[in-house]
N, C-alpha and C positions, 0 to 999 in steps of 0.2 A: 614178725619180720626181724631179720637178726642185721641189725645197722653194721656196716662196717666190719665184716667177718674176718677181713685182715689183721685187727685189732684184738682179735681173740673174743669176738663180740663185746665187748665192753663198751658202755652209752658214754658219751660225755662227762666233766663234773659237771655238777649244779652250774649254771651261771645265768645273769637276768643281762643284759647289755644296753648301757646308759650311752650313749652318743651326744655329742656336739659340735657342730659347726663355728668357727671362729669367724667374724665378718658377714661380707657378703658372699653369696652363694653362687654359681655361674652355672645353672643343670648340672649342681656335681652330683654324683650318687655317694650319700651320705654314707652309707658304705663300704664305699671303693670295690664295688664286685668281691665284700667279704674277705678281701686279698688278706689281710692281717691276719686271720685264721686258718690251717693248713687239714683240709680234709681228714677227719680218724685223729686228729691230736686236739687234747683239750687246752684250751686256751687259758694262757693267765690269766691270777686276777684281775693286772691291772695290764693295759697294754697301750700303743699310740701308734698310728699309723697315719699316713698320708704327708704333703706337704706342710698342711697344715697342724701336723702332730694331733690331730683330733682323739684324747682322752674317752680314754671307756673302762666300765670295770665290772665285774662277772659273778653273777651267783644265782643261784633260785632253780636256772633249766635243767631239766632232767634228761630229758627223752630225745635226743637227734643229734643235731651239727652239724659244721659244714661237708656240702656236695660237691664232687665236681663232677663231669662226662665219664669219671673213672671209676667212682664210685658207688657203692649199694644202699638205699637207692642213686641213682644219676639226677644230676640237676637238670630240670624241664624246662629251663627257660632258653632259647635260643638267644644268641648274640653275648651271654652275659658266660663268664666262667667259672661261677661258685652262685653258690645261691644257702640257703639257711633250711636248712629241715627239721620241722619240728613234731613230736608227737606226745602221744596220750602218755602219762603213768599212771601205775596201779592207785597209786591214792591221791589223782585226780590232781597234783602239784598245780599252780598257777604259772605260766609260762608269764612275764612283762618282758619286752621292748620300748624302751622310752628311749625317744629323741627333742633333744633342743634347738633344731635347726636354726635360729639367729637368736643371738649370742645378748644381746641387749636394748636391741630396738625390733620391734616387727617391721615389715616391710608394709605399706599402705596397700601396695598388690603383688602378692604374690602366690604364690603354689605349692603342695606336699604331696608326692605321690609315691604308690607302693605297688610292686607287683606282686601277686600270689598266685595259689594252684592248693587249692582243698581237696584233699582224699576224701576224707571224713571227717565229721563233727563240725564245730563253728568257733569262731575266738571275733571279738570286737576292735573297733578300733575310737579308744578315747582321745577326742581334743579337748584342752585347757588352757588357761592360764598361769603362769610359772609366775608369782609375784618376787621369789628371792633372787637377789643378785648373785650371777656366775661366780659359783667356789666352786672347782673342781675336788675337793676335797669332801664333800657335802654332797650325801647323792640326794637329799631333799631339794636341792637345784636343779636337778631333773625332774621333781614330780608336778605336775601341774595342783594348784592350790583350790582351783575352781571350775570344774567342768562344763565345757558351755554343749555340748551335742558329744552323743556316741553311735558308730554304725555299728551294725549288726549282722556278721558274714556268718550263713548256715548252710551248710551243704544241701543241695537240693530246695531252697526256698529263696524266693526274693529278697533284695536286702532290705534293711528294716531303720529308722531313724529315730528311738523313744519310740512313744508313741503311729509314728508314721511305717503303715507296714506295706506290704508291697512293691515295693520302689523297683522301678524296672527303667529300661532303655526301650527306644524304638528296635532294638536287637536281641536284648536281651531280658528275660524275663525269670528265672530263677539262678542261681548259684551252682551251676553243674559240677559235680567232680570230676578229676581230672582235665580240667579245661583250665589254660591259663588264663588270666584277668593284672588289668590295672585300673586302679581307681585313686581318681584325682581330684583333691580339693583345692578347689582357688577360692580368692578374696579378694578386694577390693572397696573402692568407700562407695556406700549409699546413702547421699544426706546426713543423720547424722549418727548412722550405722555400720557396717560394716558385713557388706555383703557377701556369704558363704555358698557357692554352687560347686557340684558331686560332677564326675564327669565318669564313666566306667568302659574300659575302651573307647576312648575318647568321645563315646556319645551324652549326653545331658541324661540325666539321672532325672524319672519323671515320678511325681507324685499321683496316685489314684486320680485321673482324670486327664491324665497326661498334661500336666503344669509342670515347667522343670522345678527341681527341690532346689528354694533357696531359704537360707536360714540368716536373718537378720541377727544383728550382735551388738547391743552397745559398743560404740567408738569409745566412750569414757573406759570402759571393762575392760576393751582389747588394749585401751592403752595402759592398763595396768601394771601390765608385765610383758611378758613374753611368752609365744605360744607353744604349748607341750603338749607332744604327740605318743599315745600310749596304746601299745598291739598287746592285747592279752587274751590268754585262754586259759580257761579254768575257772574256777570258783563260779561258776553261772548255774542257772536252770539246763544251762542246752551242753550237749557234750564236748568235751575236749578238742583239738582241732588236730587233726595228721596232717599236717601241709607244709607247704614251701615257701618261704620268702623271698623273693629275689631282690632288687635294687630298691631303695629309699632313695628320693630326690625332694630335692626343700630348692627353690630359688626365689629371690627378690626381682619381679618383672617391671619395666618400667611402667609410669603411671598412664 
């Protein structure tokens, strides 16, 4: 599939995209509907968008870029005007998105959600611990230092938690292509944990036997740092992902 034909076929440069939220979060889309990036043109390295000047900076992606309604392929998300396209290369490059949606303190409850739509293959999604203090100059401040859970999104297969395989909704039961999905992780306090439940269009995310998937978290752990959220494809057993991103949302809810 030739991306972007108006551009003389030419992919993107490389670039991996670091994000941060300043403060509190209010349902933004960490994002911004991708507005900061202009369909078929590669983005700088370094760029700022939104009111909050939200810093990012670009390197690693091979294979896609941003979509809109106008463009080959078109973005498939309705309501939204850009979305992220990403695809396979020949030597299997590793695609990262990391984001740091709050900035210095975690929220006691709060939420991170993502929308997608898988062609083919599969790419994960890592949650961590970001123990260094916010330098935007420092892209080790985006990487989480300690991973506490990773999902597992495979075209055609239910989603998968570590060890926990199968993971379905009262709806939904494997990972179809070409279907869109959003999938949403909240948290909250549990005694003296910190309680993590999956939501996938908005239904509870259930474990083999249909218990909803929740994953307990040291409170001392969570309060370590700051939580970082990592999209990658590549480098795995399972194959590359052709898919779409759409909106990223992080908000602090009240308790």
């Amino acid at each position: 599939m030739n991306f972007f034909p108006t551009v003389s076929g030419r992919l993107l440069a490389p670039l991996l995209v670091f994000v941060l939220l300043g403060g509190s979060v209010r349902a933004a889309d960490v994002v911004d509907n991708w507005s900061f990036l202009d369909p078929g043109a590669p983005p700088p390295k370094t760029a700022t968008f939104g009111a909050l000047g939200i810093p990012l900076s670009f390197a690693g992606f091979r294979g896609g870029g941003v979509v809109d309604a106008h463009s080959s392929p078109a973005n498939p998300f309705p309501g939204t005007a850009r979305a992220l396209y990403v695809e396979p290369t020949p030597d299997n490059g590793q695609l990262r998105i990391r984001t740091r949606p709050f900035l210095t303190e975690n929220p006691a409850h709060g939420y991170y959600e993502f929308t997608f739509r898988i062609l083919e293959g599969s790419f994960y999604l890592s949650v961590g611990v970001i123990t260094l203090p916010w330098n935007p100059k420092d892209e080790l401040a985006y990487a989480e230092n300690e991973r506490l859970f990773a999902l597992n999104f495979n075209s055609g297969d239910p989603l998968a938690c570590g060890k926990l395989r199968a993971l379905v909704t009262e709806e939904t039961g494997a990972i179809a292509p070409e279907e869109n999905y959003t999938l949403r992780i909240e948290w909250k306090p549990a005694d003296n944990d910190v309680a993590f439940r999956f939501f996938l269009n908005g239904k509870p995310v259930l474990k083999p036997g249909g218990e909803p998937l929740s994953l307990p978290v040291d409170r001392k752990k969570f309060d370590e740092g700051v939580l970082g959220f990592l999209l990658s494809s590549g480098q795995t057993d399972l194959p590359c992902a052709k898919a779409f991103i759409g909106s990223l949302r992080a908000e602090a809810l009240a308790p």
